[in-house]
C-alpha positions in Angstrom: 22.7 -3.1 14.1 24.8 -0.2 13.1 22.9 1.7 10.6 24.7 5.0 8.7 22.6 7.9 7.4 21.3 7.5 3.8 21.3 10.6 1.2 17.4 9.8 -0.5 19.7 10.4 -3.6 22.0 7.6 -2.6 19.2 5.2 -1.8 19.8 1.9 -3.5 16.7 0.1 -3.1 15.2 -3.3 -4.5 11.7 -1.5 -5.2 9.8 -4.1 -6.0 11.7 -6.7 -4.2 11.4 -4.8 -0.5 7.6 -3.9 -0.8 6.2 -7.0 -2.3 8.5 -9.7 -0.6 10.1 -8.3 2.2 7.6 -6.0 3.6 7.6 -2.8 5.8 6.3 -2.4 8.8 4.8 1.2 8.6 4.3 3.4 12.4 2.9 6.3 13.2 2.7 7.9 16.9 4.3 9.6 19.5 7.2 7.6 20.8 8.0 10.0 23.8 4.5 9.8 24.8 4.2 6.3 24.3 1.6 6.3 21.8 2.0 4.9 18.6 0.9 1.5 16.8 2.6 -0.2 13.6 1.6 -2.7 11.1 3.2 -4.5 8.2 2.5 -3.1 4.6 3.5 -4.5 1.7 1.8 -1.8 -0.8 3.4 1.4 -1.8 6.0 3.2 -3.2 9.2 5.8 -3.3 10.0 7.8 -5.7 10.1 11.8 -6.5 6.7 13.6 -5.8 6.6 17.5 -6.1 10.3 17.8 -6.7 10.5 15.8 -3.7 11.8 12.3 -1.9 8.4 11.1 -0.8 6.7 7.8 0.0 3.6 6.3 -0.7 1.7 4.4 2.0 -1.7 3.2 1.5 -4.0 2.0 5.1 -7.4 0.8 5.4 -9.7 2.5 7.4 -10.4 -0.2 9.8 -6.5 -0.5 10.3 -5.8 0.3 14.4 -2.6 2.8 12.5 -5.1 4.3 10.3 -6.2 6.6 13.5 -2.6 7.1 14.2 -2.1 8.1 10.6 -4.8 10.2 10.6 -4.1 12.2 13.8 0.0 12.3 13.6 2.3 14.7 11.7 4.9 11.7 10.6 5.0 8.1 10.2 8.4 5.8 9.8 8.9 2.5 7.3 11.2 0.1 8.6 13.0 -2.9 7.0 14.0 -5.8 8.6 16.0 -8.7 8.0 14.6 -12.3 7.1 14.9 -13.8 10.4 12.2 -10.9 12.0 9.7 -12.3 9.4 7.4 -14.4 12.1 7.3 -10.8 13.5 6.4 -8.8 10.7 3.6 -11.6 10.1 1.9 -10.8 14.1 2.8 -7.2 12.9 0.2 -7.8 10.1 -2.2 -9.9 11.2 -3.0 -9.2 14.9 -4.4 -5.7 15.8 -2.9 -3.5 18.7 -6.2 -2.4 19.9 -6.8 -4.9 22.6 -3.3 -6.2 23.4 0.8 -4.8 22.9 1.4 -6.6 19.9 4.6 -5.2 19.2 5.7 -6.1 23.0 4.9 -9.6 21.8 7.1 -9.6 18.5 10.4 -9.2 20.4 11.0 -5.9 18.1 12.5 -3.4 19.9 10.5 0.4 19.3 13.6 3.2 19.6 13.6 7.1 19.1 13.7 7.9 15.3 16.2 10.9 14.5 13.6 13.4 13.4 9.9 11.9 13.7 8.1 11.7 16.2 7.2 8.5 15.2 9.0 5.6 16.1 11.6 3.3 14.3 12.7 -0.5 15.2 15.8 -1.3 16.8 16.2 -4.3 14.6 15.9 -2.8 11.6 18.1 -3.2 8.4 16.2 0.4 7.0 14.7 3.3 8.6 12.8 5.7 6.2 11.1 8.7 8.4 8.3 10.9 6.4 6.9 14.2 7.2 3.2 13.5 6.4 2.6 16.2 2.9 -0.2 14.5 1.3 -3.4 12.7 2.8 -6.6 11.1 0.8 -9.3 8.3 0.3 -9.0 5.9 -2.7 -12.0 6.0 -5.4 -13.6 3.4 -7.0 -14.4 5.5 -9.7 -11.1 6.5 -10.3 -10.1 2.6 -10.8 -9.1 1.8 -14.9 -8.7 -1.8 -14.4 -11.9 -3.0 -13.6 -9.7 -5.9 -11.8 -8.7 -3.5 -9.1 -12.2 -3.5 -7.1 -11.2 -7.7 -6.5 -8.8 -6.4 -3.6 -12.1 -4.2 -1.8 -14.7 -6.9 -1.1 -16.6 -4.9 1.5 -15.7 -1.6 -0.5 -12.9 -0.8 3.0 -11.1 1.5 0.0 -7.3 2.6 1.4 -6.6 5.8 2.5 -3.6 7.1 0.4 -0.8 9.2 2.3 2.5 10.8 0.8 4.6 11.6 2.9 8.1 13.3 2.2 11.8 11.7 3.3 13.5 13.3 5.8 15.9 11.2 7.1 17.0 7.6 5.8 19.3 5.0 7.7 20.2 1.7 6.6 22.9 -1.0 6.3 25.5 -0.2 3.7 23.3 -2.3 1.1 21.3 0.5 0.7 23.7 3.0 0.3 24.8 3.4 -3.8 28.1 2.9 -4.3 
């Protein structure tokens, strides 16, 4: 899929739409050293943090990428068209602890331009971060007492910004 490089300030993105029904699938790792793992999120946000393009990603700790998050530098989002959807849902559901997942989705993992992490062949969007920002979610902070119904065993997200450096993506991205 040819993909052409994004200003963040030329983003045209379906916020709501891309995180809550079309999904990301979020990786951190080394792609050169073949270490890496990725997983479909469909919490978070982009927007302008510290004067800057940034993106919000939120992992539980028990998350297999949650290590990878914790130990890398950068991590990528990725967008995909409707027909990789069984493969986002193995993305999301199976861990890559005990077996190569992603070899199993048919998704193809592919240099990114600046992070180290790896980006999808496949895909429609390719956001890469520079991790700026890194902490656990509080109960106590919670306003809506409503919020603590998504934490049954208390497994509260760890919260990472992390600022755009680099965006590609099909010309439905781009603002016209």
């Amino acid at each position: 899929m040819k993909l052409v490089e994004i200003p963040a300030e030329s983003l045209d993105l379906p916020i709501n739409r891309i995180w809550k029904d079309e999904w990301f699938l979020l990786t951190a790792g080394d792609f050169a050293a073949r270490s890496y793992n990725t997983m479909t999120v469909a919490w978070g946000g982009m927007g302008v943090m510290w004067s800057r393009p940034m993106a919000m990603v939120v992992v539980r700790p028990q998350r297999y990428t949650h290590e990878f998050m914790e130990r890398c530098g950068d991590f990528t989002l990725c967008a995909f068209a409707r027909e990789h959807r069984e493969a986002l849902n193995l993305l999301g559901t199976v861990s890559g602890r005990g077996r190569d997942k992603i070899a199993e989705s048919g998704l193809t993992p592919c240099a990114s331009a600046v992070a180290r992490s790896p980006c999808f062949a496949e895909a429609k969007l390719v956001v890469e971060c520079r991790k700026i920002y890194r902490d656990a979610i509080d109960p106590a902070g919670f306003l809506d007492p409503t919020i603590e119904r998504n934490y049954p065993t208390r497994d509260y997200h760890s919260l990472y910004f992390g600022e755009v450096l680099a965006i590609r993506g099909t010309p439905e991205y781009l603002a016209r």
